[in-house]
N, C-alpha and C positions, 0 to 999 in steps of 0.2 A: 504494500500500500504506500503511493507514495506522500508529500507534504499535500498536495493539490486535490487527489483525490479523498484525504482525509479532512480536509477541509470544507468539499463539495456536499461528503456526508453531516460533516456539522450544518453548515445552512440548509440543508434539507432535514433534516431531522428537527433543526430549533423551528422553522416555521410551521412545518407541520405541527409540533407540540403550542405553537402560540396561537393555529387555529383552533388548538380541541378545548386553550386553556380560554381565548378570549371571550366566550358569553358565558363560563361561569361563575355565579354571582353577582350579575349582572340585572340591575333594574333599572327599568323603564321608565322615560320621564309618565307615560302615559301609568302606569304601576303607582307612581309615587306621587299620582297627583296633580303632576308642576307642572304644563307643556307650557317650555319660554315662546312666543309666540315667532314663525317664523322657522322655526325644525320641525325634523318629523315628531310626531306622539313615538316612536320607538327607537328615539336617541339615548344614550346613556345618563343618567344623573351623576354619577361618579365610575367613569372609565377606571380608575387605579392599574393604570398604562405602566405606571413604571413597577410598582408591586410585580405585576403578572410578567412581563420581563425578567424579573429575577428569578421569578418561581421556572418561567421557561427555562432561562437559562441553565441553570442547577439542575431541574429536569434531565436536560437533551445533553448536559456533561455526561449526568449518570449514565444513558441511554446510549450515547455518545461511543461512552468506552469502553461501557462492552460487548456492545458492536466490533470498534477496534481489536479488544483485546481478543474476540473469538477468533479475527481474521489474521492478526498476525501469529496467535499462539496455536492455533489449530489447524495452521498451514491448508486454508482454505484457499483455491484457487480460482478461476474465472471457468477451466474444465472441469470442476467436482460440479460445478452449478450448470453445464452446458447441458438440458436434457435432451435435446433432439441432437448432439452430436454433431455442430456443425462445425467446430472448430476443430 
């Protein structure tokens, strides 16, 4: 695996985890009441943007490496994965 590809899998995996994380706990101006006039009824009242960031990121570390570590320590190769044999 090299620096580039380990990398590619980090931003693919952190954005994946900040779609699954970004509507939980999530309420609705329309939920809470408040619609400021001028957005939609189902904009956020408190995004906590940067919180959910952190949580991602910490996440998609863990997730991260051991992904990595199966691929470099279990001598996984791009042929153990080829099922139709094309390569």
């Amino acid at each position: 695996m090299t620096v580039v590809s380990a990398f590619v899998l980090w931003v693919i995996i952190w954005f994946l985890t900040l779609f699954v994380v970004l509507p939980i706990g999530l309420t609705t101006q329309e939920e809470a009441g408040e619609v400021v006039p001028g957005t939609p009824a189902s904009a956020p009242v408190e995004a906590r943007i940067r919180r959910k960031m952190l949580w991602v990121t910490a996440v998609t570390l863990a997730i991260w490496g051991s992904i990595c570590a199966f691929i470099l320590w279990s001598g996984v190769t791009i042929e153990d994965i080829d099922f139709f044999h094309l390569m």
